[in-house]
N, C-alpha and C positions, 0 to 999 in steps of 0.2 A: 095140138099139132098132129096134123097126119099126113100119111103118104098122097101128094096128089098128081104126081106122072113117073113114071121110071119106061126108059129106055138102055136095048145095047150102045155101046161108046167103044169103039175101036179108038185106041190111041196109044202112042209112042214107047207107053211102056209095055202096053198087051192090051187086050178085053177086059173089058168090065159092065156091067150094070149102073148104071147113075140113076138114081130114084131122088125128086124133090120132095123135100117135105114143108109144110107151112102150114098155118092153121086158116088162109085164105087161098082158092085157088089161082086169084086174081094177084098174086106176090109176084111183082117181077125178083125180090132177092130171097129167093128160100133157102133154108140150109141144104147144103148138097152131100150124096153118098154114093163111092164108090163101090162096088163089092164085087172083090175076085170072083171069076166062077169057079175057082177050085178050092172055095172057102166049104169046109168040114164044119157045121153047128155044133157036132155033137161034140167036137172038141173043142180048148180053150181059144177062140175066135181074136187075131191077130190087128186091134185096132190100132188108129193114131186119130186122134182128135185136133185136127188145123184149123187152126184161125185164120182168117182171107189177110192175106195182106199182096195189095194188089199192086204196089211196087217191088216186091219181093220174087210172088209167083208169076206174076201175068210179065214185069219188064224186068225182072232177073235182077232188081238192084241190088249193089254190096253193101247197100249200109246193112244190111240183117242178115242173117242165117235162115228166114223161112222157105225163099221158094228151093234150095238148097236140099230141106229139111222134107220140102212138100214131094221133092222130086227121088230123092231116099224112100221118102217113104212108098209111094207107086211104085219102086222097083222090089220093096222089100213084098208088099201084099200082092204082086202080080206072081212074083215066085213063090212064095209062102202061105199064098192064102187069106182075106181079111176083108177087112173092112178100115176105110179113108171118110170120116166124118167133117165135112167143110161146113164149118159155122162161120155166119155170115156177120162178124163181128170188128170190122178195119180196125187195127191200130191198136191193138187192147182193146176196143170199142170206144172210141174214142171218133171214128170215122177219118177219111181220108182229108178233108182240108183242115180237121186239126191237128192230123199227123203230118201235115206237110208247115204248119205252122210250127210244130214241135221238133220236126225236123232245122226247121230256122233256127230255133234255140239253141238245137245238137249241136249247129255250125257255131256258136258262140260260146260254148265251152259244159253245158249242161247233160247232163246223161239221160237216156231214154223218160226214166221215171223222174226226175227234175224240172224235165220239160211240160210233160202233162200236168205235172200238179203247177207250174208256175201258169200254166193257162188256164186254171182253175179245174181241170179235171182229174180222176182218181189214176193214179202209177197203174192201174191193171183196170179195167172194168169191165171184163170178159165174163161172164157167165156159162156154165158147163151144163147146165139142167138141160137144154135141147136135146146138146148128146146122149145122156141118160136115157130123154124120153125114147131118142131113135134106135138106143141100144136094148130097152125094153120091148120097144114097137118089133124089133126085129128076131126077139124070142132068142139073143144073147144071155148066155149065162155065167159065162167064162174067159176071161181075156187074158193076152197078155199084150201090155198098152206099150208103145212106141212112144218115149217121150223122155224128157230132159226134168220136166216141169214135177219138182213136187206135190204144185196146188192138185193137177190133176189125178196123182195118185190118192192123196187126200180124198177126193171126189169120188172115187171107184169103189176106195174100201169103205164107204158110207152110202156107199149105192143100192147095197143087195146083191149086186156083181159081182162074181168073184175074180182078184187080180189075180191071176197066176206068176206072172212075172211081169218087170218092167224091162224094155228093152231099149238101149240108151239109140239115142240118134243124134248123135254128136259130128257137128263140118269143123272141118279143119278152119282157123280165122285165118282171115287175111287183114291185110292193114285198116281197109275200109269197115270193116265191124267188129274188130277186135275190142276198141269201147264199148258198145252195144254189148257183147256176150260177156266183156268182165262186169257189167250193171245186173245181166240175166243171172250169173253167179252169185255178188255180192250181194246186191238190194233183193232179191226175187227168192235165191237161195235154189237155183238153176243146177242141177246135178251135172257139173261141166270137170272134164281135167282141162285148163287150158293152162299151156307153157309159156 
């Protein structure tokens, strides 16, 4: 995988850099990066690794906490300095019409991870290796990662990267995906306080 366009991106939360990366240049879905310009290398470099979820981000839906989490997070690296790693993986990786299938389920009584595996696919199937490779490619040494998600601290301190800190990025629930975030606690083991 490598870099194959980066452009400036004026938007809503401030400036940034968007670089595509894919190991074709001909990919219409490559993984996407944000990066502050007033991200400091030399110091511990402020990521969040987001999975596309494109009812979440792009049409603001409640049943999740991503585009929420996606939008924290751009306000926290446009002030702070970082790097927004957009891996191009719907749904857990699962894709869109079979998170809209699994969403069918949700509406019948199923929780996130119930749903996927009653459709025969894996509760999570997200892969973090891209991010690695973009957080290597980008001569990161040192983070400290924006994230709820144990798996991905898992993934950091077996990276060669050094975690500095984990900085929580917790949304308040509301009714609509309060389910959702008690499955991301219980089943997933999601570093959440929810009351």
């Amino acid at each position: 995988m490598k870099r194959q366009a980066e452009a400036k991106i004026p938007t809503q939360w401030g400036k940034f850099t968007m670089i595509a990366y894919s190991d074709h240049a001909d990919d219409w879905m490559p993984h996407l990066v944000m990066i502050s310009p007033n991200t400091d290398f030399s110091l511990p470099v402020n990521v969040r690794i987001h999975s596309e979820c494109i009812t979440g981000d792009l049409f603001h839906s409640k049943r999740c906490d991503c585009g929420k989490q996606l939008d924290a997070a751009m306000k926290y690296i446009h002030k702070n300095g970082g790097i927004l790693i957009y891996l191009r993986q719907e749904g857990r990786n699962i894709g869109i019409i079979n998170k809209l299938k699994a969403y069918n389920l949700q509406d019948d009584g199923l929780n996130t991870a119930e749903a996927n595996i009653r459709l025969g696919l894996p509760a999570d199937g997200r892969s973090f290796n891209a991010a690695l490779d973009i957080l290597h490619d980008l001569g990161v040494k040192s983070i400290n990662l924006l994230t709820n998600n144990p798996e991905k601290v898992k993934i950091i301190e077996t990276s060669g990267i050094r975690l500095n800190e984990r900085i929580p990025l917790e949304i308040h629930p509301g009714k609509e995906n309060i389910n959702y975030l008690k499955t991301k606690k219980d089943y997933f083991g999601h570093l959440l306080h929810l009351e």
